[in-house]
C-alpha positions in Angstrom: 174.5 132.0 236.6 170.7 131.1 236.4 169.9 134.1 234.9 172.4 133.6 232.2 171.0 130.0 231.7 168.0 130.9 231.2 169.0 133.7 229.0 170.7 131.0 226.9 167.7 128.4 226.4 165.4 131.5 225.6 167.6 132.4 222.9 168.0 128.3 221.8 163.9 128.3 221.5 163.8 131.4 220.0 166.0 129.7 217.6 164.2 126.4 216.9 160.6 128.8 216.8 162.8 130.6 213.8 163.8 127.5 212.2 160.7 125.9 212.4 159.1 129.2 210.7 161.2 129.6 207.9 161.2 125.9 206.9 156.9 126.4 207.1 157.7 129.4 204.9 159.8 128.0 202.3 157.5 125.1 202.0 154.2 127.3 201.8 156.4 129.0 199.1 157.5 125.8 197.1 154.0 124.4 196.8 152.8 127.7 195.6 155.2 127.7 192.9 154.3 124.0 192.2 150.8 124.6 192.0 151.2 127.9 189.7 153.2 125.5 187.4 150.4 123.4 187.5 147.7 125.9 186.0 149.9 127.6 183.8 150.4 124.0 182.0 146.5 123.6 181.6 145.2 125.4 178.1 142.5 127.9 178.6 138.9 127.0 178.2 137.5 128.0 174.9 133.9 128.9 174.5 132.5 127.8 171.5 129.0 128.6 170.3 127.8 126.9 167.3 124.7 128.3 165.2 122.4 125.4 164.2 119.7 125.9 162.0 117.1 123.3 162.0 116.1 121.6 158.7 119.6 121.3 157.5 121.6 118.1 157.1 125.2 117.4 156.2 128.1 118.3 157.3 129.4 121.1 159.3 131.2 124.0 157.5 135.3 124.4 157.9 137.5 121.8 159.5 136.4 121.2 163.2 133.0 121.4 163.0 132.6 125.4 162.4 129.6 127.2 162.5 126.9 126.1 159.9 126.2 129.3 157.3 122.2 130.1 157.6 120.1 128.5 155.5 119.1 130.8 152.2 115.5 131.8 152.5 113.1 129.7 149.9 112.3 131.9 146.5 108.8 133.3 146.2 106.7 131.0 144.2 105.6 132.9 140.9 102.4 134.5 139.8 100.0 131.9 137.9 100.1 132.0 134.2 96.4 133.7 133.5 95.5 130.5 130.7 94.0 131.7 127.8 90.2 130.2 126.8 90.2 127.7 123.9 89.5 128.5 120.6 86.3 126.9 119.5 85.9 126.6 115.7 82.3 125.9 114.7 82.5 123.9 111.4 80.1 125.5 108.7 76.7 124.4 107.7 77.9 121.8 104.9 80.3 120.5 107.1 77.4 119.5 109.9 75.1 118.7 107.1 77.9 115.8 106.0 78.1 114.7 109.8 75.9 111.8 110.4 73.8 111.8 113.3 74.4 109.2 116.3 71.1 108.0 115.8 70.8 107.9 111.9 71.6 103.9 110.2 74.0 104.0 107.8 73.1 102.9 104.2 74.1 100.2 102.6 75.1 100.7 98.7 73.2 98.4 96.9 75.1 97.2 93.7 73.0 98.1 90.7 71.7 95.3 88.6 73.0 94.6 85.5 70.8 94.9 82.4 70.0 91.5 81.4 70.7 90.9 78.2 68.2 88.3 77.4 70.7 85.7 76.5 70.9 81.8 78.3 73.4 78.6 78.2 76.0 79.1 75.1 74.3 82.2 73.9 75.6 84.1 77.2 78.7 82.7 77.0 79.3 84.0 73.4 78.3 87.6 74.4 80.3 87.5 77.3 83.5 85.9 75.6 83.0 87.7 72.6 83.2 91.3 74.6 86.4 89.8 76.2 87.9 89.0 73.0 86.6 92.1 71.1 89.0 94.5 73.2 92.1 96.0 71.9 94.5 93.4 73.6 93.3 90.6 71.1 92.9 92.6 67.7 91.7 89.9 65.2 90.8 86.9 67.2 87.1 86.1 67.9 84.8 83.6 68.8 82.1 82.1 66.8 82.1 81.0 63.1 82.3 83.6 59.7 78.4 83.4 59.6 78.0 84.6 63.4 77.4 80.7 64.7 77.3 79.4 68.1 81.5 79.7 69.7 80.9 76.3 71.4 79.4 73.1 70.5 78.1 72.9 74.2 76.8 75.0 77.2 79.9 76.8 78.0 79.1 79.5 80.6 83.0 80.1 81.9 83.8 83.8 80.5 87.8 83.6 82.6 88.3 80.6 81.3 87.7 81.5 77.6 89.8 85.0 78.3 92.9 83.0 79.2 92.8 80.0 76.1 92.6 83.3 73.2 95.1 85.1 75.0 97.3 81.9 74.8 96.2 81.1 71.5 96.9 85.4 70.3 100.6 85.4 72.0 101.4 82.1 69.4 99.7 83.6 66.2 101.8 85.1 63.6 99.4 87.8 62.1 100.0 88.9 58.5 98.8 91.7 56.5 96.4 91.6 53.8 94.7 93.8 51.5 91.4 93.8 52.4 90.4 91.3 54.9 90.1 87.7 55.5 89.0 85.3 57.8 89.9 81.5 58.9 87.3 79.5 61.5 89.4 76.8 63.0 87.3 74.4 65.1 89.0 72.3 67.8 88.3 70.3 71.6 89.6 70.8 74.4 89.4 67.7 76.5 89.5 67.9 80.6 93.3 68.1 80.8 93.4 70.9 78.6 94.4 68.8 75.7 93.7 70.4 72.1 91.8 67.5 70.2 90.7 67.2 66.7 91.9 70.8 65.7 91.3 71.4 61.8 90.0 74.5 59.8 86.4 74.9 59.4 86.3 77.4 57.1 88.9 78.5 54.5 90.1 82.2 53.6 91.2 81.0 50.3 95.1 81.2 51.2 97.1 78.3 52.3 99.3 80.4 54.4 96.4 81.9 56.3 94.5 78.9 57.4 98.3 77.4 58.2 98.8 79.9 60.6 95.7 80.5 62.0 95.7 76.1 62.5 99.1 76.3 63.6 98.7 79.1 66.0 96.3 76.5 68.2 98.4 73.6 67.5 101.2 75.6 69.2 98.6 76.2 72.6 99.0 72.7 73.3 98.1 72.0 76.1 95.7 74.6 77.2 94.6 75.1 80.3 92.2 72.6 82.7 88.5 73.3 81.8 86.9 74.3 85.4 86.1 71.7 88.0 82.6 73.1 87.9 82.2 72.0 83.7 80.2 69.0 83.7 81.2 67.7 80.9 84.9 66.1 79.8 85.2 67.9 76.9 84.4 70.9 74.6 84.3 72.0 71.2 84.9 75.6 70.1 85.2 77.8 67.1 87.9 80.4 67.1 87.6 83.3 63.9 90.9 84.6 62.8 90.5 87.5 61.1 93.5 89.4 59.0 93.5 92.9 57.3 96.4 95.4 56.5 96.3 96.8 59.9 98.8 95.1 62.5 
């Protein structure tokens, strides 16, 4: 009977030791799977190598930040031009001659004098209104009476002046042609203003219709212009010569 017994609670043990073993077993087992489960879930590591070039800037290449492309090597700077020597041109001998010197003065044109003419007072104003009146603008009209007398009846020295009364006077006289030739002196005043005073015909031609034109041509000038500021005097008398002849 006790061997039996003991038989029996040998196998019992035997039986929990079995137990107990395959229950460690199937555990070791299920963890194992658990943790295979585990790593399988987790990706890979990826080794990624990036080629940087230093200098660059910007942005990476290709969507996630690929690999930069290397940076193109810098062209070779080209060969100097060889720069040709100026062309000097050396100006000739008259051309130098005409140069003047740094140090040379440059001279001053002196106006050449007039002749004189040996003339004073009234006489000079006659020569110098008679060779403004004598041109080809004023054909006919002079200064001075039919014998060659004195133009003005005082010092009249104002040669402008005289140029613009016969050209007023010459633009109202109605010339008319004659056989031959004749003359009219018409003596008149012109006062400060420029009035015409006390105009009449000295000397005659002999037809009515002359000395009326020649007398109406300065009546028509009325009023001339302003005798100069400089003129001492208020007034001045003058002898205008009409001439006529078949030429107009």
């Amino acid at each position: 009977m006790r061997r039996q017994r003991a038989s029996t609670d040998r196998f019992r043990q035997m039986l929990v030791w079995s137990f107990a073993l395959h229950v460690l077993f199937l555990s070791a087992v299920t963890l194992a799977a658990s943790l295979r489960t585990r790593t399988r879930s987790l990706p890979p590591p990826v080794a990624t190598f990036m080629n940087i070039s230093l200098g660059q800037s910007g942005p990476l290449n290709g969507a996630g930040g690929g690999a930069v492309e290397p940076a193109k090597p810098a062209p070779e700077p080209a060969p100097p031009k060889e720069e040709k020597a100026p062309t000097v041109v050396r100006p000739t001998k008259e051309v130098r001659d005409e140069i003047p010197r740094p140090d040379a003065r440059v001279a001053k044109k002196i106006p050449e004098p007039k002749p004189d003419s040996g003339l004073r007072g009234a006489d000079a104003a006659s020569a110098a209104s008679a060779r403004l009146a004598g041109g080809p603008a004023l054909p006919g009209l002079g200064l001075g009476g039919s014998g060659g007398g004195s133009p003005f009846d005082q010092d009249f020295e104002y040669a402008y002046y005289v140029q613009q009364m016969l050209t007023r006077i010459h633009q109202r006289w109605q010339r008319t042609a004659v056989k031959g030739s004749a003359v009219v002196v018409v003596r008149f005043t012109i006062g400060r203003d420029g009035r015409v005073l006390d105009a009449s015909v000295e000397t005659s031609s002999g037809v009515s219709i002359l000395d009326r034109s020649s007398l109406r041509a300065v009546l028509l000038s009325d009023p001339l212009p302003p005798l100069p500021n400089s003129y001492p005097r208020d007034q001045v008398g003058v002898h205008l010569r009409f001439t006529y002849t078949d030429q107009l």
